[in-house]
Phi, psi and omega in degrees: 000150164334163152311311182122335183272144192242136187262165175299349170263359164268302196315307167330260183306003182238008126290322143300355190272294148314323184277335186276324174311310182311306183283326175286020178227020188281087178307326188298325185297163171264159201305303195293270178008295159340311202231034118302300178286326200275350169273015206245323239260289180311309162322317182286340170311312180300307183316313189286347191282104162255181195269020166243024174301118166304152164327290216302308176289335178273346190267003175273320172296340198279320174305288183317338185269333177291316164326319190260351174258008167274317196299311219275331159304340175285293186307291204238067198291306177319315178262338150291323181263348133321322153273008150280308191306335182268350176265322161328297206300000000 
């Protein structure tokens, strides 16, 4: 099992994690509002990506992103599972 110490890249993902639970579960917002963000959420992890990204990191973005097109499928099924099928491809 672990240690128990969470490094910035476990906060990192259990902060994107949290935060996309947060917004498909914002109600005030409208279905596109949601998923407008939660699709601003995902870009900006790639953003955060430059071109000396370990494997390792790009592929923790490729989870969160399958993570965020689950939230967006719960919202959007039709545009969720078009951005799953496409992160597959």
């Amino acid at each position: 099992m672990g240690s128990g110490i969470l490094t910035n890249k476990n906060l990192m993902k259990e902060t994107i994690k949290e935060t996309s639970e947060r917004i498909a579960t914002d109600f005030a917002l409208s279905i596109k509002e949601r998923t407008d963000q939660l699709l601003k959420l995902d870009c900006n992890m790639y953003t955060e990506l430059g071109s000396e990204s370990l494997k390792s990191e790009r592929l923790e973005a490729k989870k969160n992103s399958k993570f965020i097109y689950k939230q967006i499928k719960g919202i959007d099924e039709v545009s969720g599972n078009l951005l799953l099928k496409s992160l597959d491809a």
